[in-house]
KEKOL-855186 format. One record per residue (C-alpha): z, x, y. Coordinates in Angstrom, 1 decimal, decimal comma. Each point is the difference from the previous one (the first is absolute). Example, Ala and Ser with C-alpha at 12.3 -4.5 7.8 and 13.67 -1.06 7.14 Angstrom:
2
7,8_12,3_-4,5;
-0,7_1,4_3,4;
***
This chain:
123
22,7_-49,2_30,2;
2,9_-1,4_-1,3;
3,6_0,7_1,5;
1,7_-1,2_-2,3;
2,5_2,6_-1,6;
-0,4_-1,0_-3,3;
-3,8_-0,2_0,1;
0,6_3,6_1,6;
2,0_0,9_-3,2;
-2,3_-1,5_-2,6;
-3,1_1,7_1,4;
1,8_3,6_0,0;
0,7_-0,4_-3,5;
-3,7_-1,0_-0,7;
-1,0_3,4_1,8;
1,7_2,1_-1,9;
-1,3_-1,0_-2,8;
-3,9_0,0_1,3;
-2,0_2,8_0,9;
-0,8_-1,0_3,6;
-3,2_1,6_2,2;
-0,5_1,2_3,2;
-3,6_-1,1_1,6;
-0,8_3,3_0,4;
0,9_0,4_-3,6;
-2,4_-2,9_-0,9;
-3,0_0,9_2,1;
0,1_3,6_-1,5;
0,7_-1,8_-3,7;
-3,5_-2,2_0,6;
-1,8_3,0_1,2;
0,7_1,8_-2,9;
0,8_-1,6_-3,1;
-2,4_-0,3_-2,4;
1,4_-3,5_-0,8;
0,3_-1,9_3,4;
3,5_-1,9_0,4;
-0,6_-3,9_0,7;
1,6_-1,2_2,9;
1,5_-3,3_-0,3;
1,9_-1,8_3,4;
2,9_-2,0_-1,7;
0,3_-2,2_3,4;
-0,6_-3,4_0,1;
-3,6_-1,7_0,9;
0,6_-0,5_3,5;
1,2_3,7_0,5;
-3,0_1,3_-1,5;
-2,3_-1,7_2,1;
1,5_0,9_2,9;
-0,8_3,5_-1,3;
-0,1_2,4_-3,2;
-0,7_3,5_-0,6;
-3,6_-0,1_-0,5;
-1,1_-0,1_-3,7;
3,4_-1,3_-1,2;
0,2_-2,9_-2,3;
2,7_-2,8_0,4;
2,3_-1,0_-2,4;
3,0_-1,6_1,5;
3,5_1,2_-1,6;
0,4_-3,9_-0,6;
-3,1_1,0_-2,7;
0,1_3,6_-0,9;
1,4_-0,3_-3,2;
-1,9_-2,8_-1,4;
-3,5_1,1_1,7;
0,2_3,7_-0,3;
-1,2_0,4_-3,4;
-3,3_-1,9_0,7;
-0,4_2,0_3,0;
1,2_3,5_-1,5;
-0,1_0,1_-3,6;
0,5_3,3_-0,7;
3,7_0,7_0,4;
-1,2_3,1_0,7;
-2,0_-0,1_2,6;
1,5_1,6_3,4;
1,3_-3,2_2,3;
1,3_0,3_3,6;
2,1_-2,7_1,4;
0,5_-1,2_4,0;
1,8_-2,4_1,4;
0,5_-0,3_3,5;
2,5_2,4_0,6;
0,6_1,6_-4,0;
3,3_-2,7_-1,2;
-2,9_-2,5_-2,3;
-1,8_2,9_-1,2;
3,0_1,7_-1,2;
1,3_-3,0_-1,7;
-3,8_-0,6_-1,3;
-0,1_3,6_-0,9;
3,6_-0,4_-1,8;
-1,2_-3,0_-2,1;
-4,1_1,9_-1,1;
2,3_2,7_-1,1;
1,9_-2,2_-2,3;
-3,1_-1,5_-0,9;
-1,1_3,0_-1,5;
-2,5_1,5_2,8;
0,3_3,6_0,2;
-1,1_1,2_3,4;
1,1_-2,5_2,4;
1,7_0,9_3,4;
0,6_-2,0_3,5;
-1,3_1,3_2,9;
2,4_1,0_2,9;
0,4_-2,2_2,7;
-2,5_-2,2_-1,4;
-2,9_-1,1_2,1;
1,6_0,4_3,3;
0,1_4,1_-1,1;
-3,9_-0,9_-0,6;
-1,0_-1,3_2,8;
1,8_2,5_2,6;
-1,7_2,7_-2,0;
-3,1_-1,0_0,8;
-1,5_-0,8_-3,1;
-2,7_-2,8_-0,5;
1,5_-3,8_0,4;
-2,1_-2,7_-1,1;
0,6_-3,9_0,9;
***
């Protein structure tokens, strides 16, 4: 994660205006939703392989915007973001939103929250 102060600044401003998740919050949204959310990992290629929350599909924030209608049509759709701490996926989250998607949020702490939950990692 970035120390940088205004990096620090800019991603604050994207939270507040995201809806953000805990993983508790998400594991309890898949369990019940009728619609499951698609998990998407914005890192880049050699992140994910290190590791991803099993089942998520990659889409780096370098490609969200130009990728994500082919890989999420409906703007509708309920989309969870992660990055590898929550900064990328707020700023991806940010941009969905202004894209038109409608139920879009970043998830905590990002796959380091993930993975010191517990929860399923794939490589």
């Amino acid at each position: 994660m970035s120390t940088n102060p205004r990096f620090q600044k800019l991603a604050a401003e994207a939270k507040g205006r995201i809806r953000e998740i805990t993983v508790d919050e998400l594991t309890s949204l898949a369990a019940s939703a009728a619609t499951k959310p698609i998990l998407i990992d914005v890192r880049e290629a050699e992140e994910f392989a290190v590791g991803h929350a099993a089942g998520a599909l990659r889409l780096s924030r370098g490609t969200l915007e130009g990728k994500i209608e082919a890989m999420v049509p409906d703007a509708g759709t309920p989309v969870v973001l992660y990055c590898a701490s929550g900064n990328r996926s707020a700023f991806a989250a940010e941009s969905l939103q202004k894209m038109g998607y409608t139920n879009v949020a970043s998830l905590i702490g990002g796959f380091g929250a993930w993975a010191k939950a517990g929860h399923p990692v794939e490589t």
